[in-house]
SERO-4910 file (N, C-alpha, C, O; in steps of 0.05 Angstrom, whole numbers):
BEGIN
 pado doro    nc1    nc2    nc3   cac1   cac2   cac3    cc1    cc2    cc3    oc1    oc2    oc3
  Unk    A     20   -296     35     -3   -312     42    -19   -297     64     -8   -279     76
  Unk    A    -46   -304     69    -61   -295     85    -47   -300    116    -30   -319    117
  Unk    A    -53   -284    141    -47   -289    153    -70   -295    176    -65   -306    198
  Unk    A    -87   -289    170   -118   -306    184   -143   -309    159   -145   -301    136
  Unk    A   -158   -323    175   -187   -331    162   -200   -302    143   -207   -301    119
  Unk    A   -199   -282    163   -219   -250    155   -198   -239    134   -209   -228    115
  Unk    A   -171   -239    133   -158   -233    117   -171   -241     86   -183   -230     68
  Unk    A   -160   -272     94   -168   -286     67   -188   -281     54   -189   -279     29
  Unk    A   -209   -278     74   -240   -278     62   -244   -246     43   -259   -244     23
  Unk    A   -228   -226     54   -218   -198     49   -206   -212     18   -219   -215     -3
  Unk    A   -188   -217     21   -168   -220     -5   -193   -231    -31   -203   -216    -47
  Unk    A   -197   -257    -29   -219   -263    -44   -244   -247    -49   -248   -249    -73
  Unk    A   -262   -231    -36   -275   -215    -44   -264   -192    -57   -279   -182    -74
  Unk    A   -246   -183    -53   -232   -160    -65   -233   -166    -97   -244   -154   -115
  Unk    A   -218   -186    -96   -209   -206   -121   -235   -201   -135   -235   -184   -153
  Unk    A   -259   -214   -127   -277   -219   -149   -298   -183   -157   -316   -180   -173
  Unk    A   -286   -165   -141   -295   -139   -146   -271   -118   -157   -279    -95   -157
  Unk    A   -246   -124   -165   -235   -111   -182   -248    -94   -203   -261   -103   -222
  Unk    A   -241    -65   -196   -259    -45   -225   -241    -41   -243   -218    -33   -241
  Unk    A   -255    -46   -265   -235    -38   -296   -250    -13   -304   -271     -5   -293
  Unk    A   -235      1   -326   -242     16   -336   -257      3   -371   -252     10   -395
  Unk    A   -271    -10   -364   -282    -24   -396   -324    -19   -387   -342    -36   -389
  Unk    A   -326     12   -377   -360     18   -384   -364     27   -407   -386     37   -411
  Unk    A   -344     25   -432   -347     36   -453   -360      8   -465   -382      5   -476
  Unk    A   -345     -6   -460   -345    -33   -475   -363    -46   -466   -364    -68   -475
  Unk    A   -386    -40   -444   -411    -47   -431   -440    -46   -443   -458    -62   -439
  Unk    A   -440    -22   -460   -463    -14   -468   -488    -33   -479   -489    -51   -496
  Unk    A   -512    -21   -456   -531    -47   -463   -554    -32   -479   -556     -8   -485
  Unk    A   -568    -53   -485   -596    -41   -517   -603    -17   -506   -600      5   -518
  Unk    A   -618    -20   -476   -626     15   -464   -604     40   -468   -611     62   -474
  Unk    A   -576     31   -463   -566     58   -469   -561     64   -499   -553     87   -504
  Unk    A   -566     45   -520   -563     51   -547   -586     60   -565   -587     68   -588
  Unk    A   -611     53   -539   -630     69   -542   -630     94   -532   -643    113   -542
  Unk    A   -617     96   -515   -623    132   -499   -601    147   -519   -606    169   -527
  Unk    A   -574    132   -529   -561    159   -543   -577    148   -583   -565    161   -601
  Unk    A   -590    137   -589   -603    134   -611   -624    170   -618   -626    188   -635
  Unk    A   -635    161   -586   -654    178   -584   -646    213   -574   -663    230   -573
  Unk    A   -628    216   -569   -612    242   -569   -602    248   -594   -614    264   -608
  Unk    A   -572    233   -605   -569    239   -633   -577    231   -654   -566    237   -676
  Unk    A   -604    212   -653   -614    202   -683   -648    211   -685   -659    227   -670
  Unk    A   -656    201   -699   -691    207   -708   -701    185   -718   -726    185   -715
  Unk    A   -689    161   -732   -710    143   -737   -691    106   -732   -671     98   -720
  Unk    A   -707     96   -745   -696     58   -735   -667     60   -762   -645     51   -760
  Unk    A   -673     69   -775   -646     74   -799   -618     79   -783   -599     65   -777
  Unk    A   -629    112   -776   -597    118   -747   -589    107   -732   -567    111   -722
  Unk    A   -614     83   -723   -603     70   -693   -578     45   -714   -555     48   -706
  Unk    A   -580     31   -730   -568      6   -739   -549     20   -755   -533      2   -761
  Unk    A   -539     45   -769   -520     63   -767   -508     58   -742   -491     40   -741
  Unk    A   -515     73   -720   -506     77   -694   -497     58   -678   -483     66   -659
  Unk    A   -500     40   -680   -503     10   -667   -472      0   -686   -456    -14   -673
  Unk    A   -464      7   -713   -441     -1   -729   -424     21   -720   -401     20   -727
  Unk    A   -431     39   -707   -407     57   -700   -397     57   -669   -375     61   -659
  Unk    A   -419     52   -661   -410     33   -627   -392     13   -631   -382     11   -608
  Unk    A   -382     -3   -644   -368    -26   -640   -341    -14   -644   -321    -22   -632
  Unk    A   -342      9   -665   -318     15   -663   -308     39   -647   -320     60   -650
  Unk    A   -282     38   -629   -280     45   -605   -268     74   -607   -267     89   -588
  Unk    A   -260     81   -636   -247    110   -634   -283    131   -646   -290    154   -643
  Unk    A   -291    114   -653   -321    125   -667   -342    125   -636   -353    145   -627
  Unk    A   -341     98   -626   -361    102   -604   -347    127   -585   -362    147   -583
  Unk    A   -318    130   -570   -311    151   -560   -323    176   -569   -338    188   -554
  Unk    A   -316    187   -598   -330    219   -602   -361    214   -597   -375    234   -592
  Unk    A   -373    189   -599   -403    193   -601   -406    197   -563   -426    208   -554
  Unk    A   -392    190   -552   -402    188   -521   -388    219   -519   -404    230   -503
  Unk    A   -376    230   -523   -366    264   -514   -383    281   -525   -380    306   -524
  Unk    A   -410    267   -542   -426    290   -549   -434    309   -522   -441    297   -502
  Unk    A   -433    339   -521   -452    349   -503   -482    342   -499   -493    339   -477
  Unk    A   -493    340   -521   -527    339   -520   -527    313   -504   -547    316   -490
  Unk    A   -516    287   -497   -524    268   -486   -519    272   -448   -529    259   -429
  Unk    A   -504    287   -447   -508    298   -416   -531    320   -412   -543    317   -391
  Unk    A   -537    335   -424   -552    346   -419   -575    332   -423   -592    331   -405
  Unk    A   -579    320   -445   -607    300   -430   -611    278   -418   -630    262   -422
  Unk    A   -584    275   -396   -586    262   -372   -600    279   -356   -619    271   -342
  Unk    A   -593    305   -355   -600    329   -333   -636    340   -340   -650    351   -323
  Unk    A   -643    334   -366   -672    337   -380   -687    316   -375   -710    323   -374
  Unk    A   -685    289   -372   -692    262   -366   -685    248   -340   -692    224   -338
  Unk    A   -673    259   -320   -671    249   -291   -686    233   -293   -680    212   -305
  Unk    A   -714    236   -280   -734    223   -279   -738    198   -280   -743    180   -264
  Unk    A   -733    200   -314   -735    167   -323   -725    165   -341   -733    167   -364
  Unk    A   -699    161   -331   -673    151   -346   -666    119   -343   -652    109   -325
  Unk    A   -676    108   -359   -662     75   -360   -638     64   -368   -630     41   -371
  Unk    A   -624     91   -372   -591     67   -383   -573     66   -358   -573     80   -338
  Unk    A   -560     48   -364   -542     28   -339   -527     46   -332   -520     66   -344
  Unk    A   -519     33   -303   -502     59   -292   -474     65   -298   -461     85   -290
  Unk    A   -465     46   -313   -441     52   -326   -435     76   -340   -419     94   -336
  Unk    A   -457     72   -366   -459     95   -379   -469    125   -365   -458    147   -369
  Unk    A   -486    122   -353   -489    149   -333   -467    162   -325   -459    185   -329
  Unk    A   -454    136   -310   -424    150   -295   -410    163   -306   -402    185   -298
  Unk    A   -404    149   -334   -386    152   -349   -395    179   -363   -383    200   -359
  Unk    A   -411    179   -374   -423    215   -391   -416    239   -372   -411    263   -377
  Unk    A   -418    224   -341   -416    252   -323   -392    253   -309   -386    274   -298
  Unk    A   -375    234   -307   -344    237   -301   -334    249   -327   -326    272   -328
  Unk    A   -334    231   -350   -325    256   -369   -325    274   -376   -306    280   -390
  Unk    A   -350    299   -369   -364    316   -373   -338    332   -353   -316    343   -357
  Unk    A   -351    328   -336   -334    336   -305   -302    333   -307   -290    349   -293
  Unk    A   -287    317   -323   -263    314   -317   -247    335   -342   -225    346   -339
  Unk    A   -266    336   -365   -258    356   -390   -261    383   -381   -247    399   -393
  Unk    A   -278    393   -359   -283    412   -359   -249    419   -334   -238    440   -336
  Unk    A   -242    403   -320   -214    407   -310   -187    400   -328   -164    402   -319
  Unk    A   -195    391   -354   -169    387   -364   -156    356   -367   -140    347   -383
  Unk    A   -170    344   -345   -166    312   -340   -182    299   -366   -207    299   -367
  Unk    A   -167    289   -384   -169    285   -420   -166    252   -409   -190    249   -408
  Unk    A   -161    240   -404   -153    208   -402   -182    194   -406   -198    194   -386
  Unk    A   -190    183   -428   -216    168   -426   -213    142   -412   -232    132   -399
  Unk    A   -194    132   -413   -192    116   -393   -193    116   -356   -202    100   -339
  Unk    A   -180    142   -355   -190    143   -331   -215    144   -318   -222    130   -299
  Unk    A   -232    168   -333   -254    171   -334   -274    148   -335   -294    148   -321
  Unk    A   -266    130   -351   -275     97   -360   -275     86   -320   -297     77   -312
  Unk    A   -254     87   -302   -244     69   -292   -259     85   -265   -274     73   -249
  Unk    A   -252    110   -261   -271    131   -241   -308    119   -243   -321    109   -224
  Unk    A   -318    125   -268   -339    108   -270   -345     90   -267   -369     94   -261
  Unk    A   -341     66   -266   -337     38   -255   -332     41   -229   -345     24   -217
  Unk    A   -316     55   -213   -318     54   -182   -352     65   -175   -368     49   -165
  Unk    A   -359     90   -182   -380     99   -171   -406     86   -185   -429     95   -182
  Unk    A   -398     61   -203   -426     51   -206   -421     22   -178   -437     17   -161
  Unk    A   -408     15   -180   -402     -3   -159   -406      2   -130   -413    -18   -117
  Unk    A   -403     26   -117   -391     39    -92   -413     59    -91   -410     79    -77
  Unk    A   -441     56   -110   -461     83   -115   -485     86    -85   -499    106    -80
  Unk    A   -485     55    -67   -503     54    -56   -501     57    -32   -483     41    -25
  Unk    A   -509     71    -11   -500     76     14   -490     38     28   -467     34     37
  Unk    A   -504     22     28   -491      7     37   -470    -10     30   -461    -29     42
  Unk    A   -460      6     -2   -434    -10     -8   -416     14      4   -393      7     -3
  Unk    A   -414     31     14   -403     57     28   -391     41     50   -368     31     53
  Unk    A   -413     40     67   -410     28     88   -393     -1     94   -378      0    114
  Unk    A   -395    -24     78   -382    -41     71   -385    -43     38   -402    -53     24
  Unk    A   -366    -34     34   -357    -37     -7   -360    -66    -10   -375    -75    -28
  Unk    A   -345    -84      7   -356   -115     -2   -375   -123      3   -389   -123     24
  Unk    A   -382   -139    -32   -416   -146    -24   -420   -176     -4   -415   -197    -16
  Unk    A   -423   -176      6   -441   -195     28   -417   -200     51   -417   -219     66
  Unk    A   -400   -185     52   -379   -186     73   -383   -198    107   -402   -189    119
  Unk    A   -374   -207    114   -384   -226    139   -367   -204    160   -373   -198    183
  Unk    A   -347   -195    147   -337   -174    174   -334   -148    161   -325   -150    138
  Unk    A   -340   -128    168   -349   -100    158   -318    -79    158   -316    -59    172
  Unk    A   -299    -86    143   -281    -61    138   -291    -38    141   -287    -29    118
  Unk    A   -300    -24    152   -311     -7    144   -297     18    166   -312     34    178
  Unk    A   -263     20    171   -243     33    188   -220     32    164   -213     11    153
  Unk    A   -211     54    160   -176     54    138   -159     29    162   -150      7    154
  Unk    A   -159     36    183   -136     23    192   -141     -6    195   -122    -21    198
  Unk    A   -162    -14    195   -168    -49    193   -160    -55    163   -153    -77    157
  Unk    A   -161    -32    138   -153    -37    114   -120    -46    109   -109    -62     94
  Unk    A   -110    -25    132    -84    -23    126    -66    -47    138    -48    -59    128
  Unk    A    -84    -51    176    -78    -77    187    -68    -96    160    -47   -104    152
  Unk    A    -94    -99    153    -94   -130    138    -68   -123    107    -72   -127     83
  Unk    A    -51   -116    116    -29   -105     94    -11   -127     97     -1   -141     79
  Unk    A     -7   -127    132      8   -142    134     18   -174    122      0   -184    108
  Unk    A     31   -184    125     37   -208    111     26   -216     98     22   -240    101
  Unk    A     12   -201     72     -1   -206     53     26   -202     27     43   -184     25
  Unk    A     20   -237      1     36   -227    -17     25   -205    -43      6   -188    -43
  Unk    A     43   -212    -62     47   -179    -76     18   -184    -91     10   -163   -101
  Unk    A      5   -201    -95    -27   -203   -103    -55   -194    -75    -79   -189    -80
  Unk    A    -44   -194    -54    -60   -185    -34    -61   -163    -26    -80   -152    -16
  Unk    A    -35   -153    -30    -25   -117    -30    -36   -108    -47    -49    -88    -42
  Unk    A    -37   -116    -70    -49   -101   -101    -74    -99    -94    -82    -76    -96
  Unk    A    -93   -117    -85   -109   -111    -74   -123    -96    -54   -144    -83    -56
  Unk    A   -108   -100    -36   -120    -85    -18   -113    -57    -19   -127    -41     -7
  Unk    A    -91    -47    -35    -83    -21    -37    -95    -14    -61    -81      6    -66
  Unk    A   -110    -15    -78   -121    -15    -99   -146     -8    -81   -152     15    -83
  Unk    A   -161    -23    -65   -184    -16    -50   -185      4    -32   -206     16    -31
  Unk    A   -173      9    -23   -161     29     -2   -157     62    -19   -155     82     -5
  Unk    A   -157     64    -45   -149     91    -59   -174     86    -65   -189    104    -57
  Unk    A   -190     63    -82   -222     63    -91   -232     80    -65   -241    102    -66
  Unk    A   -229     68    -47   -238     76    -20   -244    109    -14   -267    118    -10
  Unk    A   -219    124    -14   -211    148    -16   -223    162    -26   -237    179    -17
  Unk    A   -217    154    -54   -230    166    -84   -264    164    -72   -272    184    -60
  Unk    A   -273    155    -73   -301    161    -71   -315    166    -51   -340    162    -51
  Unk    A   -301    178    -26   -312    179     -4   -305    212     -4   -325    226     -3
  Unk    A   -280    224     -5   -267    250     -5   -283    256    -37   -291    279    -35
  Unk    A   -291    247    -61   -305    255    -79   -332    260    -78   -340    277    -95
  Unk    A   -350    249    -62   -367    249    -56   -387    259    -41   -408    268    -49
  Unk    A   -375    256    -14   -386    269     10   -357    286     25   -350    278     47
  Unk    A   -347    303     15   -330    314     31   -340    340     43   -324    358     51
  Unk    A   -370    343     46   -381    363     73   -378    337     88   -357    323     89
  Unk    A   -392    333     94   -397    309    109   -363    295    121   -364    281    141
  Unk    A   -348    298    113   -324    294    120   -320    316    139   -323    317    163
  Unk    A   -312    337    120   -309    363    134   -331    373    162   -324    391    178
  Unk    A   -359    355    163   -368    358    191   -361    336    207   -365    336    231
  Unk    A   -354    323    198   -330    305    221   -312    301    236   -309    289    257
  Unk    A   -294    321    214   -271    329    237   -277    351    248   -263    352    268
  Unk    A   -288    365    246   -301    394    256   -309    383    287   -297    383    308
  Unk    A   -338    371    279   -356    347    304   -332    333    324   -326    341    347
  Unk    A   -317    307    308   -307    298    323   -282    292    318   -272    274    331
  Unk    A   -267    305    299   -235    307    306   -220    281    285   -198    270    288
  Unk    A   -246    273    260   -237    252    256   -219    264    225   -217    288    220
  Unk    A   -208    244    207   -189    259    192   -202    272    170   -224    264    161
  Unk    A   -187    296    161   -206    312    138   -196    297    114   -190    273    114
  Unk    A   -196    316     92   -201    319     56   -170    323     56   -162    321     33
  Unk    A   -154    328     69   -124    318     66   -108    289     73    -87    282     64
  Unk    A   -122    276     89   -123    249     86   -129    235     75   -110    222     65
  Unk    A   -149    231     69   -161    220     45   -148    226     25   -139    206     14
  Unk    A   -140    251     12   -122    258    -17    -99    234     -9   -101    213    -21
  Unk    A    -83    238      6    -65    237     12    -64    205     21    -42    202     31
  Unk    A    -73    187     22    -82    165     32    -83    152     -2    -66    136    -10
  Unk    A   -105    161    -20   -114    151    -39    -87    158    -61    -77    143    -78
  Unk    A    -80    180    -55    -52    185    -84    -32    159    -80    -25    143    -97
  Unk    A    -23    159    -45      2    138    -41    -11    118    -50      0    107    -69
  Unk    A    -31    110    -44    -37     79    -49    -51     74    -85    -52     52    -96
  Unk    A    -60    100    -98    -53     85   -125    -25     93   -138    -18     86   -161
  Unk    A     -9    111   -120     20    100   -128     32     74   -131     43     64   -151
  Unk    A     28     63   -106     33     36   -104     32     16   -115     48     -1   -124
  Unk    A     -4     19   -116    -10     -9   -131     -7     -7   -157    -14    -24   -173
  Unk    A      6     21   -165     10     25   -192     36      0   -204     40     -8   -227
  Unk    A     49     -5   -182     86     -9   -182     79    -38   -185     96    -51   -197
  Unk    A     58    -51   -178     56    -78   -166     45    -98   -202     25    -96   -217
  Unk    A     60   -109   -203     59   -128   -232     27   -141   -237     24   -157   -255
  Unk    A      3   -132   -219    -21   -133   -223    -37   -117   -243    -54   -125   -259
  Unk    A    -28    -94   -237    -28    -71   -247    -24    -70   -273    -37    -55   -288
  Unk    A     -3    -88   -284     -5    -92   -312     -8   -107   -332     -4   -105   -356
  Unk    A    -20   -128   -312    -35   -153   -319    -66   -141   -321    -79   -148   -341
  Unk    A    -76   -126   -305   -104   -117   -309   -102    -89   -329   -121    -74   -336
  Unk    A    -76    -87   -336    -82    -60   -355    -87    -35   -341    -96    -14   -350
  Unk    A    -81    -42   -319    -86     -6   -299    -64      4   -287    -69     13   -265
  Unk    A    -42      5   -294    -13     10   -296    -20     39   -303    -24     57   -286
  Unk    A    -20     42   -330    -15     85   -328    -49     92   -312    -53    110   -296
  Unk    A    -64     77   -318    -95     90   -304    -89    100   -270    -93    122   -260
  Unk    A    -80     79   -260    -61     85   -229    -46    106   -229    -53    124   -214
  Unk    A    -26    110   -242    -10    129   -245    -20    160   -250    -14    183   -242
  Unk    A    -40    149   -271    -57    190   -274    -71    187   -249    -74    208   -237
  Unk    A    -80    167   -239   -102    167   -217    -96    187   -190   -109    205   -180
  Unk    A    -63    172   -183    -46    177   -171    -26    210   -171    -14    220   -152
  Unk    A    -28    222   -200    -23    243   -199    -37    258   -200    -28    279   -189
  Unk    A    -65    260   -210    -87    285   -213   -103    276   -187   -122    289   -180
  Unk    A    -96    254   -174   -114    246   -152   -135    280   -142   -159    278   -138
  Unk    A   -122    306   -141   -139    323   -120   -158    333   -142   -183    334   -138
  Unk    A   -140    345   -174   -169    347   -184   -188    334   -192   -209    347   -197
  Unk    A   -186    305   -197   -199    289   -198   -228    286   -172   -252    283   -173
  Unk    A   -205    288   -150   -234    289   -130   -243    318   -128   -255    320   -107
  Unk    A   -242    337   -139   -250    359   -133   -274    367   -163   -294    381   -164
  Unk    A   -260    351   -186   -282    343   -204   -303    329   -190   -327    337   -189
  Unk    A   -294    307   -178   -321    291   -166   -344    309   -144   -368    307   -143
  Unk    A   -326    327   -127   -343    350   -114   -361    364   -134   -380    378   -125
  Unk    A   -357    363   -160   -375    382   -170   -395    361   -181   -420    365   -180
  Unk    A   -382    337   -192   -404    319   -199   -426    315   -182   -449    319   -188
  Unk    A   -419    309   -163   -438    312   -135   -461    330   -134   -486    327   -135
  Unk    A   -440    356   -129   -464    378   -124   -484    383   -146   -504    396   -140
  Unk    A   -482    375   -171   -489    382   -190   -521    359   -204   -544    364   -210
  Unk    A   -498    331   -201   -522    313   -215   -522    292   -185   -534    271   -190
  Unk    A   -514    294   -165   -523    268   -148   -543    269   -125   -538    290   -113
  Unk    A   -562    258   -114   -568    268    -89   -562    238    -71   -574    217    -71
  Unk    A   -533    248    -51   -528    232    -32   -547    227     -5   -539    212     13
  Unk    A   -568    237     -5   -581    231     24   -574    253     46   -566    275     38
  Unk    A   -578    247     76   -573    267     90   -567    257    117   -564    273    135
  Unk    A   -566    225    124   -551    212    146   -527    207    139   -521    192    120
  Unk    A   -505    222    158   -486    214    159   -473    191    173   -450    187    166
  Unk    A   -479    180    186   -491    157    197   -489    128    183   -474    109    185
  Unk    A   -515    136    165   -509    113    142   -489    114    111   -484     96     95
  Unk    A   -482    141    109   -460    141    101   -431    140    101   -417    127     85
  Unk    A   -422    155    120   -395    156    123   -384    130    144   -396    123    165
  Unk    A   -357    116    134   -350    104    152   -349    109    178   -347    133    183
  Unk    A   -351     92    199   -341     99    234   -302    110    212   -291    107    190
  Unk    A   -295    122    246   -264    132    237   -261    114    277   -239    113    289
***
């Protein structure tokens, strides 16, 4: 059970922001317009395309086309499909090119960074949070006397945590501890592997279906974030206050 008010309020928000790996199973009219309009030519291909989306080993090869990343990278500009699918075309892209084959993971990596994409969910990941986590060790505090549904939680948040902060901005890390001595890109690895070890173990985990996703999460954790370093450098522009990005330490 909770063991104060901020806990609780912690536990429950957590709760209602759990990320799955189901951006496959998201796809809205704009993005079946944007890959229509990459691999098809007229209204015939799209209602073809649209019967091959539903089915999930057919929609997979249609999302690993190359041509539909690349005209993410040709269409920046004005690209209207949801951020699911974005994520997902460029974690995959990024994760094949290391060997990391798991579409599910890829699925579940994406779903964090459409969630966690905005500097002020950085800052506090919970949306409308009344007290600002925004320190590992107030994450870890609130560990305490929490049961095995509050742990899954919060240790589940705590590797999301990791994962996209050491994936993301790890200059910006790396001028941190440089600046002021705070922890590098081995903490963070090392922080985010234990804890989706954990919440891998925890009977949540396989109630939400993220039992082996934890587990690869938890073992490729470095190239995974070192894929995400390239995702970064490549298709994101994070801004340039660190300030309003990176947690206080």
């Amino acid at each position: 059970m909770c063991s104060d008010n901020t806990a609780c309020r912690l536990i429950k928000r957590l709760y209602m922001s759990i990320i799955r790996a189901n951006c496959r199973d998201r796809l809205s009219s704009e993005d079946v317009d944007f890959i229509q309009s990459v691999l098809g030519s007229d209204e015939g291909d799209r209602n073809v395309l649209v019967d091959l989306l539903t089915d999930a080993d057919s929609r997979d090869s249609i999302l690993d086309e190359s041509k539909l990343v690349s005209a993410i990278q040709d269409r920046a500009e004005w690209l209207t499909i949801s951020s699911q699918l974005y994520f997902y075309l460029l974690v995959r892209h990024c994760f094949q090119a290391r060997s990391i084959t798991d579409r599910d993971v890829a699925d579940y990596v994406a779903d964090l960074l459409a969630k966690f994409a905005s500097a002020k969910r950085v800052a506090s990941p919970l949306p409308d949070a009344d007290h600002v986590f925004d320190r590992v060790c107030d994450l870890l505090a609130a560990l305490q006397d929490q049961n095995a549904e509050g742990r899954f939680l919060i240790r589940t948040h705590i590797a999301n945590y990791s994962l996209f902060l050491s994936g993301i901005f790890p200059e910006r890390i790396a001028r941190r501890k440089e600046r002021r001595g705070t922890p590098g890109l081995d903490f963070y690895e090392q922080l985010g592997q234990a804890n989706y070890q954990e919440a891998s173990t925890l009977h949540l985990a396989g109630e939400y279906d993220l039992h082996e996703v934890f587990e690869q999460l938890a073992h490729w954790f470095r190239e995974i974030r070192v894929s995400l370093n390239d995702l970064a450098d490549r298709f994101l522009s994070v801004g340039t206050s660190d300030a309003d990005i990176l947690p206080a330490q």
